[in-house]
Each structure stands twice: as C-alpha cells, then as structure tokens.
C-alpha positions in Angstrom: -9.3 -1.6 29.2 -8.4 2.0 26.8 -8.4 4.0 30.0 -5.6 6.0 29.0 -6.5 6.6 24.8 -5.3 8.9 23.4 -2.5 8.9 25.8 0.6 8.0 23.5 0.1 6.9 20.0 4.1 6.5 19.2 3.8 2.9 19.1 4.7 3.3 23.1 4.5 0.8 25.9 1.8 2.3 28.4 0.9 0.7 31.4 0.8 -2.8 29.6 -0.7 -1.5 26.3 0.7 -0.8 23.1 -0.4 1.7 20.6 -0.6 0.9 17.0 -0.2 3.5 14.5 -3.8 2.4 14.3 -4.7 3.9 17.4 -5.8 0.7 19.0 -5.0 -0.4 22.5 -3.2 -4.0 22.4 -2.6 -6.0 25.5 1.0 -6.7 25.7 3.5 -7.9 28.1 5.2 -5.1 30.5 7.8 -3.5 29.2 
C-alpha cells in the first residue's frame, strides 16, 4: 500500500493516500 513514502508528507492527497504529519499512509477517498 506505502508505495510512494516518503513521497509528500504536507498532509497531501497522493494517489488515494493521505499523509499525516505522522508520516503514515491513510487510505482516503480521491481527492
């Protein structure tokens, strides 16, 4: 699923995942 970590931690939507400040990976809805 964290294929692209690392990526964009800004809290961003990326390719259906958001990044916490936490850098973790959650599974949201497309933006």
């Amino acid at each position: 699923m964290l294929e692209n970590m690392g990526k964009t931690m800004d809290s961003a939507c990326i390719n259906g995942y958001k990044w916490s400040d936490d850098m973790v990976g959650v599974i949201i809805q497309i933006c």
